[in-house]
N, C-alpha and C positions, 0 to 999 in steps of 0.2 A: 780373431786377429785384433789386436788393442788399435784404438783409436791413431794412438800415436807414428803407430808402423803406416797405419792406411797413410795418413797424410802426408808421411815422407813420400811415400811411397807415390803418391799424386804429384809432390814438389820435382819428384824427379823426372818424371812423365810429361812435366809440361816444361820443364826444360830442353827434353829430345824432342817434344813436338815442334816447340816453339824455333829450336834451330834447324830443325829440319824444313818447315813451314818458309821462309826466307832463301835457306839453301838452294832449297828445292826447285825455285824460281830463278838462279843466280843467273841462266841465259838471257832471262827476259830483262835481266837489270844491266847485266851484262850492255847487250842491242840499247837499250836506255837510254844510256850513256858513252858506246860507242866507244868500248873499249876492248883493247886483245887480253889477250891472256897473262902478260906479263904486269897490267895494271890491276887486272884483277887480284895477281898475289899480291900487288902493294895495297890493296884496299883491303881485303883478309888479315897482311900485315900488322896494319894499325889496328884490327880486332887484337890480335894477340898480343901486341905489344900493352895493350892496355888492361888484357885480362890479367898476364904476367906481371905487371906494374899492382892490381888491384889484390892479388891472391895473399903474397906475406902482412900488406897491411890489412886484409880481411882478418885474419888471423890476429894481428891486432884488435880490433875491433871486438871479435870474439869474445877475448879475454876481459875486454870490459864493459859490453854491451851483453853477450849472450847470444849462443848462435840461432835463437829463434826470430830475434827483431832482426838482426842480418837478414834470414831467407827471403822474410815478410819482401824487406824495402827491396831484395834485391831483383825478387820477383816480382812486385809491382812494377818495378822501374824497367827491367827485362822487357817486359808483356806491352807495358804503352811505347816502346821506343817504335818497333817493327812498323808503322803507319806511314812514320816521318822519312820511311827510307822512299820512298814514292817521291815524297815531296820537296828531295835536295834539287836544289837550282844550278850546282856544278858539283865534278869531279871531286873539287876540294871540300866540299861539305858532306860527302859522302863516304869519304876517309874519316872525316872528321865523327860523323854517327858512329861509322861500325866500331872506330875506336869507343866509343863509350859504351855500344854496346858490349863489346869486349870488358869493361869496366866491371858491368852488372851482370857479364855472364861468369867472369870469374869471383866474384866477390858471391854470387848462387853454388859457383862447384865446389867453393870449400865449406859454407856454413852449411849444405846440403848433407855432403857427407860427413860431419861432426855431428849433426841430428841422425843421421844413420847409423853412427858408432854408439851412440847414446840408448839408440833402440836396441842395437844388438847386447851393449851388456846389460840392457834390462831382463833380457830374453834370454842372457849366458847363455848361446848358439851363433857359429856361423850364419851369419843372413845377409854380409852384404851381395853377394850375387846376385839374391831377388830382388834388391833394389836398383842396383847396375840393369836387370832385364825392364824394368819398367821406364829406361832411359831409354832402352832400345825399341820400348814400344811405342814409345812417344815418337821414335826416328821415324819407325816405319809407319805409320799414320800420318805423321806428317809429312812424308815424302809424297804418300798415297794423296793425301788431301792437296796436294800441290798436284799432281797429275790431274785429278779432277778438275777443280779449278783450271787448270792448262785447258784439257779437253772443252769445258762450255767457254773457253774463253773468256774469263774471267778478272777485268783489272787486276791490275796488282794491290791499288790502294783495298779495293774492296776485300781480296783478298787477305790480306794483311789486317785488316781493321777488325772482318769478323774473328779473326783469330785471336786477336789480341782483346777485344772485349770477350766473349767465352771464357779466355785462360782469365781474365782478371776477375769476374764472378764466382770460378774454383776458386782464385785465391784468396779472397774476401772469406771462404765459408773453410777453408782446409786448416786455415791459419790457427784458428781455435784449438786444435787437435794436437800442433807442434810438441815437442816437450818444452815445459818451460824450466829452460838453465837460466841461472842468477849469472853476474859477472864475476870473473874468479880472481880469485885476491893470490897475488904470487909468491909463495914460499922463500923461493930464491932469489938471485941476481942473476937466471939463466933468462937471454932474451928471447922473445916469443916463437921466433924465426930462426932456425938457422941452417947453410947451408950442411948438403949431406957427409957422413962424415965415411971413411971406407969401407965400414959393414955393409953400407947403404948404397954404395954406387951401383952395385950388380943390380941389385933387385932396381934401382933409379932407372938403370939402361933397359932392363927388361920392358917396364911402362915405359919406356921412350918411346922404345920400337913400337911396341903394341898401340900407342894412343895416338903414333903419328898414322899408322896403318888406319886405326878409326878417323883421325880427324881429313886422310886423304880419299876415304868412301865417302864422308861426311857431304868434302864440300866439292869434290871432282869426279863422285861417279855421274854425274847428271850430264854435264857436259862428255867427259869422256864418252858416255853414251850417245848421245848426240852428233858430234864432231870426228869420232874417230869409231866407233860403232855405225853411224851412219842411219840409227834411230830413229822413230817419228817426236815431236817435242811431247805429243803424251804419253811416249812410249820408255823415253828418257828418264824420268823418275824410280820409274820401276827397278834399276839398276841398284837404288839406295834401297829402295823400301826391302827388296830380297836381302840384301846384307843387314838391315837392321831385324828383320823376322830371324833370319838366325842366328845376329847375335844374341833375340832373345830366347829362343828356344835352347840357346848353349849355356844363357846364365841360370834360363828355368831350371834347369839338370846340373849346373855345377857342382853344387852345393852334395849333391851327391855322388857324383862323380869323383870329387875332390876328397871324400870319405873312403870312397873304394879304391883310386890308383894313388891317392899322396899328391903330395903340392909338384913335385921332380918330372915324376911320370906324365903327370897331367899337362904342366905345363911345356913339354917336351913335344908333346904329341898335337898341343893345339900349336906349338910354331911349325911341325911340318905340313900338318892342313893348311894352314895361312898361306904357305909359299908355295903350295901348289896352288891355291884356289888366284893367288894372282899371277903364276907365271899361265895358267887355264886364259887367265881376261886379257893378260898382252900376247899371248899366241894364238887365238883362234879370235876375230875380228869379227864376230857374229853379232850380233844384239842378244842373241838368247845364250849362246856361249857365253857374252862377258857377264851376262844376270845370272847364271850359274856359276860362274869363276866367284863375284861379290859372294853369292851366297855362301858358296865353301871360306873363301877368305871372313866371311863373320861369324858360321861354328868354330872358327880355328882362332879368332880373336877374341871372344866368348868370354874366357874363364881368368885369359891373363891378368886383368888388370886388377878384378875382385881379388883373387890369389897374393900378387905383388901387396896388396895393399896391407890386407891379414900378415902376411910374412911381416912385414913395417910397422903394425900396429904391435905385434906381438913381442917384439924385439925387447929381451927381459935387459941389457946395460944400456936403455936408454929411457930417459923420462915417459911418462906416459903421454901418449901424443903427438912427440916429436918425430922420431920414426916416420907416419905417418905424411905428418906436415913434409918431411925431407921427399918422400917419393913422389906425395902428390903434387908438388911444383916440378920434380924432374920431369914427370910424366907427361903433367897438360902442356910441358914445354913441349913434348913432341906434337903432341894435338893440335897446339893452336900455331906453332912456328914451321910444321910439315907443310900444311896446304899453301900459305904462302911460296917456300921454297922449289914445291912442285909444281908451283905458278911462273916463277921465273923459270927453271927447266922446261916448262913446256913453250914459253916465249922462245927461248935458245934451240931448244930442239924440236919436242914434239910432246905432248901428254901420254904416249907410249910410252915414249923411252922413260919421262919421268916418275911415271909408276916401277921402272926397271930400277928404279933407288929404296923403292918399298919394297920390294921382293929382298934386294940386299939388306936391308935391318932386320926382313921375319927370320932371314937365316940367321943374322947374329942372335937377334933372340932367343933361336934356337939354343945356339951353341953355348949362350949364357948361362939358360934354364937346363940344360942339359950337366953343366959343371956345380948347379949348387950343391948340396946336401940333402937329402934325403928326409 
C-alpha cells in the first residue's frame, strides 16, 4: 500500500474519531450547560451552518493553495479546538466554538476527499469505500473511547485534551505522506463552485438521505440510548460504536460488492436494510434492540455515499471534478443540517418520533436508487 493511500487513509480516521470523541460525550455537555434538546439542535446548528459556509470556499482554496496544505491546517485546527469546549463560560460561546468547529471540519471533508480521489486515479481502481470505512473506524473507537472514559469517569477536559494531543502528533508525522498538488491554474471562466445542475439532483438526494441518516447516528444515537432506551451512560455510547462497526464492515466489502451486483442493485438493497434497521430501533424500546436496529441501519448505509460519490465523479458532460464538488455539498447538507432538525423535532415532540423522519428519507432513498439506470 503506497505511502500516500496510508495517510489519507489516517486523515480520515482521525476525523470519525475526533467527531466521534465530543459526540460521544454530548450528555455530559448537554447537563453542563443545562440544556434540552431543542438547544442542543441550535448548537449542532451553528456547526453546520459554518461547515456549509466553509465547504464551496474550501474549494476555493484548493484551487490555489492545493488540497494537501488545506487538510494539514484543517486538521491541526480541528484537533486543538475540542479542549476549549470544556472551557466555554456561557451558552453563547459554545455556539460560537462549534460554529468554527464546523468551519474546520468542513473545510477537512472536502480537501480529505480531493486527496482521496487523487489516490484513487493514481491507483486507476475504485477505492473510495476503503477510505469512507476508515472514517467509520475512527466513529467507532471513538464512540468506544468515550464510553470508557464515561465508565472511570473521566473529565471532559481531560478527556478531550488526551485526544486532541495524540491526533495532533499523527498529524505532524502523516502530513509528510499527503500527495503533494501544486495549485491549479484555471483554463476557463467556469467558477469553482457551482450549484447542482439536473443530472445531479437524484444522485444529490440520494446522499442527502443517506448522510443525514449518518449524521443522525452520529450525533443522537447516544442520547436516544440513554433518554428513550433507558440505558446506563456507559452503556449509551455503544449504540454509535455498533452502527459505526458496520458501517465499516459494509465499506470493507463494498468495493466488491459494488463489482458483483452493480451500483442500482446495490444501492437498492442497502436503502431497504437501512429502513428496517431504523423502524427495528423505534419499535422495539430495548437498549440491545436499538444497538442492533443502528447496527443494521449502518450495513444498510454502508456503500451509499462511496457509490453516489463515483456516479458524480464519473459523470463524462461534466468538467472533471465538479460532479463531485455538486453532490458533496448536497450530501454533507443532510449530515450536518439533519441532527440539528431532529433536534428541534425531538424538543416538539419526542426523539422517537424524530427518527420516524429518517426512516421516511431511507424510503425515498430507496425509491430514488431504485429508478436510476443501471
Amino acid at each position: 500500500m503506497s505511502p500516500s493511500r496510508v495517510a489519507v487513509k489516517i486523515f480520515f480516521f482521525l476525523n470519525g474519531f475526533v467527531h466521534a470523541t465530543y459526540y460521544s460525550r454530548l450528555p455530559r455537555i448537554q447537563e453542563m450547560f443545562s440544556i434540552d434538546n431543542g438547544v442542543v439542535g441550535l448548537v449542532l446548528l451553528s456547526s453546520s451552518i459554518g461547515a456549509l459556509l466553509a465547504m464551496p470556499f474550501t474549494g476555493w482554496l484548493i484551487i490555489r493553495n492545493g488540497s494537501r496544505r488545506i487538510v494539514i491546517f484543517a486538521t491541526f485546527f480541528y484537533c486543538s479546538l475540542i479542549p476549549l469546549i470544556y472551557w466555554m463560560p456561557t451558552l453563547s460561546a459554545l455556539i460560537a466554538l462549534f460554529f468554527v468547529l464546523g468551519v474546520s471540519s468542513g473545510m477537512l471533508d472536502v480537501a480529505m476527499n480531493s486527496q482521496a480521489v487523487m489516490v484513487e486515479k493514481q491507483l486507476q481502481k475504485p477505492i473510495m469505500t476503503s477510505f469512507h470505512a476508515l472514517f467509520s473506524i475512527g466513529m467507532a473507537l471513538g464512540a468506544f473511547a468515550g464510553s470508557v472514559f464515561t465508565e472511570f469517569s473521566v473529565g471532559l477536559f481531560i478527556h478531550f485534551s488526551v485526544i486532541s494531543a495524540a491526533s495532533l502528533v499523527i498529524v505532524f508525522v502523516a502530513r509528510y505522506y499527503l500527495i503533494h498538488d501544486k495549485p491549479q491554474t484555471k483554463e476557463t471562466d467556469e467558477p469553482a463552485f457551482r450549484l447542482p445542475n439536473t443530472a445531479m439532483v437524484s444522485v444529490g438526494v440520494i446522499a442527502f438521505c443517506s448522510m443525514l441518516g449518518e449524521g443522525a447516528m452520529a450525533d443522537w444515537s447516544t442520547n436516544y440510548m440513554e433518554r428513550i432506551a433507558n440505558s446506563g451512560a456507559a452503556l449509551a455510547p455503544i449504540g454509535l460504536s455498533a452502527f459505526a462497526i458496520a458501517m465499516t464492515i459494509g465499506r470493507v466489502l463494498g468495493d466488491g460488492a459494488r463489482m458483483r451486483f452493480g451500483d442500482r442493485a446495490l444501492m437498492v438493497g442497502c436503502g431497504i436494510v437501512a429502513t428496517i434497521g431504523i423502524a427495528i430501533s423505534i419499535t422495539f424500546i430495548h437498549p440491545l434492540a436499538v444497538i442492533a436496529g443502528f447496527f443494521i441501519v449502518g450495513i444498510g448505509l454502508s456503500a451509499v455515499v462511496p457509490i453516489a460519490y463515483s456516479i458524480a465523479g464519473h459523470t463524462k458532460d461534466l468538467p472533471p471534478g465538479v460532479g463531485l464538488a455538486m453532490v458533496t455539498t448536497v450530501g454533507y447538507s443532510g449530515f450536518l443540517f439533519g441532527p440539528p432538525i431532529i433536534g428541534f423535532i425531538a424538543q416538539w415532540q419526542n426523539l422517537r418520533v424524530a427518527l420516524g423522519l429518517v426512516a421516511v428519507l431511507f424510503v425515498l432513498m430507496t425509491v430514488l436508487s431504485s429508478k436510476r439506470k443501471a
